[in-house]
C-alpha positions in Angstrom: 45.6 2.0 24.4 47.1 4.9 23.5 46.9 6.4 19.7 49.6 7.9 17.1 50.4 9.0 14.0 53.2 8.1 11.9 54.9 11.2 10.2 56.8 11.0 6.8 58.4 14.0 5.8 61.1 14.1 3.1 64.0 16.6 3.3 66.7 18.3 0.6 68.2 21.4 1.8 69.5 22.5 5.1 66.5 23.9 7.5 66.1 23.7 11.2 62.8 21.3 11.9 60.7 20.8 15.2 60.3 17.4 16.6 57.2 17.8 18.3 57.0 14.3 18.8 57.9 11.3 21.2 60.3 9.3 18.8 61.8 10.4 15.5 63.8 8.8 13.3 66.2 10.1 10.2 67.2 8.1 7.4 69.4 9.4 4.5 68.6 7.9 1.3 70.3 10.1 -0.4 74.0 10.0 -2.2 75.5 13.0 0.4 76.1 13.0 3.8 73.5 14.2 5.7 74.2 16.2 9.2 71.9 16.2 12.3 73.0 18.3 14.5 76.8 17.3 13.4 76.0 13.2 13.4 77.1 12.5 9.7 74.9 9.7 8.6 76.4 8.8 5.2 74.1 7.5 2.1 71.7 4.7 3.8 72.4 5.0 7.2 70.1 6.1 10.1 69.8 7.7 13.6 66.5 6.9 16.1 65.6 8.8 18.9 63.2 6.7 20.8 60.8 8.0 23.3 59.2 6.1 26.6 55.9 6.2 27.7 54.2 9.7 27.9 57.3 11.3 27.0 57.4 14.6 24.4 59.8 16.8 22.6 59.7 19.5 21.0 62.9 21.1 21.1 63.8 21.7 17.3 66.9 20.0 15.6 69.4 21.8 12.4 69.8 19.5 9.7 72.4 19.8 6.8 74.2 18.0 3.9 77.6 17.3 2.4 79.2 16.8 -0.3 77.8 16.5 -4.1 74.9 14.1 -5.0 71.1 13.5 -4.1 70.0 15.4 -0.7 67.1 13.0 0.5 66.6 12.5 4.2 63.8 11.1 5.7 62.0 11.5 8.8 59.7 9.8 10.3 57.6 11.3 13.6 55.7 9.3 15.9 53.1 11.9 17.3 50.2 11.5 19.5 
């Protein structure tokens, strides 16, 4: 067996983040639309980028928001 570590990170302004991980997944909980690399994901939807088997990325990713409201966007990194 292999071993990992879950990654929560919370996120309310606009930044550019590394991945450095084999999956990540983004999940806006906020009230604005949140923009990963210009996917809109409006208030309580998500976007998962799975990884397979010994697979790694560490390219880095912009994120953004829209509109008025609550910037929370979630992201959660499964590193090993």
């Amino acid at each position: 067996m292999t071993k990992y570590t879950p990654f929560f990170i919370n996120y309310d302004r606009a930044q550019t983040i590394p991945t450095n991980c084999n999956s990540i997944i983004f999940i806006n909980l906020g009230t604005t639309t949140a923009l990963i690399e210009n996917v809109s994901l409006a208030p309580t939807q998500s976007f998962t980028i799975d990884g397979n088997a010994c697979e790694f990325t560490d390219a880095t990713i912009q994120i953004n928001f829209s509109g008025a409201g609550n910037n929370n966007l979630v992201v959660v990194k499964k590193v090993f």
